[in-house]
N, C-alpha and C positions, 0 to 999 in steps of 0.2 A: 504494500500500500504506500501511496508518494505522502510525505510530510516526514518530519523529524524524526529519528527514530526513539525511542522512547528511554534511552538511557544516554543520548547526547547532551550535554548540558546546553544549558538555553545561551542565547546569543550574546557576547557583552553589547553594553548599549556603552557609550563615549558620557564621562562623567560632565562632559559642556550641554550635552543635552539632556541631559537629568534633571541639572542643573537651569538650565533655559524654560524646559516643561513648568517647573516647578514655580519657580518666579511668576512664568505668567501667568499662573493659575493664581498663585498669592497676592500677586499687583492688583488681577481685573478683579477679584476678590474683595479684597481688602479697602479698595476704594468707595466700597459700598456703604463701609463705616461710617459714611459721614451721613448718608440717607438716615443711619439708625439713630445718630444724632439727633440731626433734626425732629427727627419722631419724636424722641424721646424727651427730647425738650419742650416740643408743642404738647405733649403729655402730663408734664406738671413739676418732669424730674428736674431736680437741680442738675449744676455739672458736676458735682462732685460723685452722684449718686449714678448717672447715666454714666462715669466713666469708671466707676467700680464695677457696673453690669459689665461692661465690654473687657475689662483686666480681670476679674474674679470666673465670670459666669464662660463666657467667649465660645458662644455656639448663635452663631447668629438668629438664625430659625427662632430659634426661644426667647431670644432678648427680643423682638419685633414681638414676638405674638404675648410676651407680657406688659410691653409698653404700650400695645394696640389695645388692650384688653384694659388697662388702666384708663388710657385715651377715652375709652367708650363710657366709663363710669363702673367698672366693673370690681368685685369684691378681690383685695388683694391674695387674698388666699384662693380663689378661682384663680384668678389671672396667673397666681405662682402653679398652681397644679397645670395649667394648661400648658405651660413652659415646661415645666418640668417630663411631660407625658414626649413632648417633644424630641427634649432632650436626651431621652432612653435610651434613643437608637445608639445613640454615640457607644453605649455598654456592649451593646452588638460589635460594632466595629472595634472594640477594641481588642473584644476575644479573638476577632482574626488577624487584627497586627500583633496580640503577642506572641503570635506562632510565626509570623512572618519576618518579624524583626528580629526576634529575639534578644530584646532590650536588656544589660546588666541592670540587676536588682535594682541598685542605686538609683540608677536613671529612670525606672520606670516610673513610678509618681508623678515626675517631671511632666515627663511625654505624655503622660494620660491627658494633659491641660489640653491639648494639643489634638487629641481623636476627634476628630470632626468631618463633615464628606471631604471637604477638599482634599484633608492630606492621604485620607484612608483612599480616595479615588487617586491620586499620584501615586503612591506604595504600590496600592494593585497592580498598578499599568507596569510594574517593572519587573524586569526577567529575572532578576537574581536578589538576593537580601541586600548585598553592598550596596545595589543602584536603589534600592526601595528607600534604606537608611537616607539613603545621601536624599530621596526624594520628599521625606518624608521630614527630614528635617531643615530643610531649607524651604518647602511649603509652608509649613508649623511656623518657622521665625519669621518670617517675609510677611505673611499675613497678619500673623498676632501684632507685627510692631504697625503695619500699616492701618489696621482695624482699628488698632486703640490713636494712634494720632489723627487718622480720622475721624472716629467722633466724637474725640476734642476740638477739632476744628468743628466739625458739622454744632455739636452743642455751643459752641460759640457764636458760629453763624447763624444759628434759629434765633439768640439772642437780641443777637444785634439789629433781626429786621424785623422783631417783632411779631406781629401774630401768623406762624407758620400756616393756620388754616385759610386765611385770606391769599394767601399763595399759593395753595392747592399742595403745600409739601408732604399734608398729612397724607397723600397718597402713595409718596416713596418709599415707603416703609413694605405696603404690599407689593408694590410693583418689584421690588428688585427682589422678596421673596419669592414669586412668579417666575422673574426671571431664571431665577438660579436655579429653581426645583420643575420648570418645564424641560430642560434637557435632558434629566435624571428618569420621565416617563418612556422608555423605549419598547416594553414590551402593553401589549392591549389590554394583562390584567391590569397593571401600573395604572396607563390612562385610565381604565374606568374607575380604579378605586380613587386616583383623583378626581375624577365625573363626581363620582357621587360625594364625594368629600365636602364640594362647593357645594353641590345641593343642600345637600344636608345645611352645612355651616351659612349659607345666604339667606337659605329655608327657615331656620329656627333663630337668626338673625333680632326679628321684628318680638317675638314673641318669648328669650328668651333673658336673664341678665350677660350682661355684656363678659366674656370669656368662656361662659357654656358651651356655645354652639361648638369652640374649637375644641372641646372636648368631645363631644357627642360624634364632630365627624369623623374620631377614628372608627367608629362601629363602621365604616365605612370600609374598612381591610374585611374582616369575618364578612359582612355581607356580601361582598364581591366574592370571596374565597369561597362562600356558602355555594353560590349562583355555581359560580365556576365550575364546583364538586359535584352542583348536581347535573349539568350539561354533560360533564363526561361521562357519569356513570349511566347517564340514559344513551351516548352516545354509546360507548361499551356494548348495553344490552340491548340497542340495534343492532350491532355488529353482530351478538353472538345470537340471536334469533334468525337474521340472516342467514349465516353458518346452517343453524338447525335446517331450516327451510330448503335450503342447498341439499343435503343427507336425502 
């Protein structure tokens, strides 16, 4: 059969381009920071308090959707659990970098600040451990420094011009969460669990306290997963009635 044979070790990849990959992901990334600024400032936060979310908490996703959820009037303990429900994933990814990296002890804690999509989507893409490290940590630093000076500027900026809703900024916050998490949808369970995600969350919008609905739309995994599981096992027992029918 053509392709690699299965005890070749995988390709080097050139540590400029590990290196380059990584940056750019951390750059276009990182400049988002200032969006969440601004949010988070038309939100009610001080700077002191919007720049400890982005150095202590630094999962983007979560920091928008509890500053969004404040935004709206919503119960801080709602708004912390929706962020939080969020921020889960990252535990995911990190049981697969530590098999991937294989971080000394010491350093591990460090690095954990650090498990986020960007860098766990760099890591993955590389062929060997050295290029994953080398990818993984130059994602991790490039971003974090640019995230956090970001939105210290961006909370500066909402400052200085005043009421960020008369600007339409309070929209930035979602839109570049959009952004980030439309590319992430490639296969068609993905998109529809995002379909129904928004339904849900737009849907219960009007009628529920502000940070619920992003809670509620995770039921939106299981019910898609639900759909899905039952599509196949009817496709299945077509398949093998068919069979019978054949006989």
């Amino acid at each position: 059969m053509a392709g690699q044979p299965a005890d070749e070790p995988a390709p080097e990849k050139p540590d400029s381009a590990v290196v380059r990959d990584a940056l750019g992901v951390g750059v276009a990334v990182g400049l988002s920071g200032f969006a969440f600024g601004v949010t988070s400032a038309g939100s009610g936060l001080t700077v002191l308090q919007t720049c400890a979310l982005s150095l202590l908490v630094f999962t983007g996703a979560s920091q928008f959707a509890l500053v969004g959820a404040l935004a709206g009037g919503g119960n801080p303990f709602t708004a912390a659990a929706g962020a939080f429900f969020l921020g889960v994933r990252n535990a995911f990814y990190g049981l697969r970098l530590s098999q991937l990296l294989a971080l000394p002890r010491t350093v591990r804690p460090f690095a954990a600040h650090w498990v986020i999509d960007e860098t766990t989507a760099v890591s993955l893409a590389q062929p060997t451990r050295r290029t994953a490290r080398i990818g993984f940590t130059v994602t991790g630093l490039s971003l974090y420094a640019l995230w956090n000076l970001t939105t210290l500027l961006g909370t500066l900026g909402a400052e200085a011009i005043g009421d960020t809703d008369a600007w339409g900024l309070d929209a930035a916050g979602p839109a570049v969460f959009l952004a980030l998490l439309a590319p992430m949808l490639r296969t068609t369970t993905e998109r529809a669990v995002g379909a129904v995600a928004v339904l849900l969350g737009l849907g219960l919008l009007p009628v529920l306290p502000a940070g619920v609905p992003v809670l509620v739309a995770a039921l939106a995994v299981p019910a898609v997963l639900y759909v899905e599981g039952r599509k196949a096992r009817d496709s299945r027992r077509a398949r093998d009635e068919a069979r019978r029918e054949d006989r």
